[in-house]
C-alpha positions in Angstrom: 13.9 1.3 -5.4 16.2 0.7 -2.3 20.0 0.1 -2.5 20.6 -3.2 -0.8 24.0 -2.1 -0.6 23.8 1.5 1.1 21.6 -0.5 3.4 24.1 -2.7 4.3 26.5 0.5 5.1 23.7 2.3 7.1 23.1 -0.4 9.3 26.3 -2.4 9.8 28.2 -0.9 13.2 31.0 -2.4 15.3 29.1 -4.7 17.6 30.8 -5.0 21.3 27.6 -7.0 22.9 27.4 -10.4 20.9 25.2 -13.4 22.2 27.1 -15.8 23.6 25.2 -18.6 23.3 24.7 -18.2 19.8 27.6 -20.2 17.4 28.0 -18.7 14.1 27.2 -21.3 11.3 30.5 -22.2 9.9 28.6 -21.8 6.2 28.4 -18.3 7.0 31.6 -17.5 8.1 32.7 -19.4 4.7 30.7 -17.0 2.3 32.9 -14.2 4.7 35.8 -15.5 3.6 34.7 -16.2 0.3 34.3 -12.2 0.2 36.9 -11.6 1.3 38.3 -14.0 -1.8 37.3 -12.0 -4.6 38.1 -8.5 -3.1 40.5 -6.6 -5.5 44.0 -6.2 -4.9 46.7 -4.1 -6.4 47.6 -6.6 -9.6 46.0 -9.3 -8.2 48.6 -9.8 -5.7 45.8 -11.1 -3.1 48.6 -10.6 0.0 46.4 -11.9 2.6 45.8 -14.8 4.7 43.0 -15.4 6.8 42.6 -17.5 9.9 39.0 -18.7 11.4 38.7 -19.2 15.0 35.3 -20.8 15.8 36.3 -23.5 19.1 35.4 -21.5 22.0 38.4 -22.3 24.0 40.4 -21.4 21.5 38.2 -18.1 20.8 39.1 -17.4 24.6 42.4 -17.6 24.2 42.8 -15.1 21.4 40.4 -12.8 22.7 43.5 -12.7 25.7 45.8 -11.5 23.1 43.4 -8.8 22.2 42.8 -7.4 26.0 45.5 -5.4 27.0 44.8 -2.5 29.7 41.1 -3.3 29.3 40.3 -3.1 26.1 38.0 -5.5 23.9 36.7 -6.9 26.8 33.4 -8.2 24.5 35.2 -10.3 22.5 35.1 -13.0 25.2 31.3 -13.5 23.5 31.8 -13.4 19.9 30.6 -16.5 18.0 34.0 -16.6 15.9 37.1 -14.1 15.1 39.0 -13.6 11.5 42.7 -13.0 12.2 44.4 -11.5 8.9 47.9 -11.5 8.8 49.7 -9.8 5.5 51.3 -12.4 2.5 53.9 -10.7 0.8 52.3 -9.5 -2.5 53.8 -11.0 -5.5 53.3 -8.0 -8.2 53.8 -8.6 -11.5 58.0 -7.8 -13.0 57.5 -4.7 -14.7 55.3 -3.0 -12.0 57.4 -4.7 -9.3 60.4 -3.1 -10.3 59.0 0.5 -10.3 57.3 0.4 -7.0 57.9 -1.4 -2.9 55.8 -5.2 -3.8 54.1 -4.1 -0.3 52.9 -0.5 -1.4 49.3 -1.5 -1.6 48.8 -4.6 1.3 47.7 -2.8 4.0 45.3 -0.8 1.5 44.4 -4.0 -0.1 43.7 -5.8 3.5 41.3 -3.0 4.2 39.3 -3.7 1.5 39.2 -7.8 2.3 38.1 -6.7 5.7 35.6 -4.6 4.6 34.0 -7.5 2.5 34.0 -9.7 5.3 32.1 -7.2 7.4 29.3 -6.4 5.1 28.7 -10.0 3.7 28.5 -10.8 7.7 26.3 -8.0 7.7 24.2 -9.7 4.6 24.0 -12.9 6.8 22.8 -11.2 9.7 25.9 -11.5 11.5 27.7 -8.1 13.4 31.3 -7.6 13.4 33.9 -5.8 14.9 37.6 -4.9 13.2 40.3 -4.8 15.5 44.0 -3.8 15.6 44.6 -3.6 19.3 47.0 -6.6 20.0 49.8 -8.2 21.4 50.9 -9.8 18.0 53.9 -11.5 19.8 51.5 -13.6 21.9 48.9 -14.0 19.1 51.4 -15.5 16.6 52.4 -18.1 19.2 49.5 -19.1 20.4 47.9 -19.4 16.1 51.5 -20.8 15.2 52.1 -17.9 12.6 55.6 -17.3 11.8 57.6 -14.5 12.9 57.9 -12.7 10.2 54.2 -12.7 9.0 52.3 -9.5 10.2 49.4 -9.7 12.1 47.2 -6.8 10.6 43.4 -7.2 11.6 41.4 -9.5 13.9 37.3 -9.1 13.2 35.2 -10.1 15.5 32.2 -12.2 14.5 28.9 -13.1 16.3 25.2 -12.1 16.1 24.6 -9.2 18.5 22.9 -10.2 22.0 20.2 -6.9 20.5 19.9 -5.7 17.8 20.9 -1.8 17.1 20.6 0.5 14.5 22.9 3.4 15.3 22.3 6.6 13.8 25.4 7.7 12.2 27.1 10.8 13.0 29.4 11.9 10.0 30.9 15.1 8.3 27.9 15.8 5.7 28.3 15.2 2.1 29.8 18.9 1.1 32.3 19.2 3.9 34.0 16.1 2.6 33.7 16.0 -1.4 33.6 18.6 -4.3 32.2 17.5 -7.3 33.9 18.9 -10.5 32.0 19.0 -13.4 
């Protein structure tokens, strides 16, 4: 019996050569978000909110903000992008009191990213997360207030090839003991 989910990790990689005459379904980039949705969050607090770009002109236009001294060039050909900028998180009284009400959001947006990127992967869509930005230019041009946080863009699109990448990683035993 194969793990559909260790699957998903194997083969998912950050794609930088999407197809760029190939839109992303809009119904797949809502089971993303949808993901995204239900990914936990320190007491619930949920301190995200996502932004779908799927008009092409637009998609243009915030790939600019994400192209400073050459980099992301490829997003130019992405089908759509997720930007994720970081809600305050609303913790519960008695916990909110004992700790910062933003100790666990960027941990927490992590984790929504993560979900978008291997339900994409689910779909048959690649993705790319990205943090290289001028945030300044990208909150103007999205109309996100100034004090929100721009935290994550991911690039969406179906890859002009398909890869499969064989992973190099620390093994198993230089990166966990096992007590028992």
């Amino acid at each position: 019996m194969t793990n559909h989910f260790l699957d998903l990790v194997d083969t998912r990689y950050s794609c930088r050569d999407y197809d760029p005459k190939r839109p992303v379904e809009h119904e797949k980039l809502v089971q993303c978000i949808e993901a995204a949705r239900l990914a936990p969050s320190a007491c619930n607090s949920q301190p995200w909110h996502f932004t779908v770009i799927e008009e092409r002109d637009k998609i243009l236009k915030v790939a600019k903000c994400l192209q400073d001294s050459g980099m992301n060039k490829f997003v130019d050909n992405a089908g759509a992008l997720i930007v994720i900028n970081e809600e305050h998180a609303k913790l519960k009284a008695l916990i909110a009191e004992k700790m910062d009400s933003q100790a666990y959001a960027q941990i927490d947006i992590g984790i929504a990213a993560a979900h978008i990127c291997y339900e994409a992967a689910s779909l048959g869509l690649n993705t790319c997360i990205l943090g290289w930005m001028d945030e300044d230019a990208l909150k103007e041009l999205l109309h996100i207030p100034h004090e929100k946080t721009v935290r994550l863009v991911i690039a969406v699109g179906y890859a002009r090839e398909e890869k499969y990448y064989n992973k190099k990683r620390r093994s198993l035993e230089e990166i966990c003991d096992f007590i028992r």
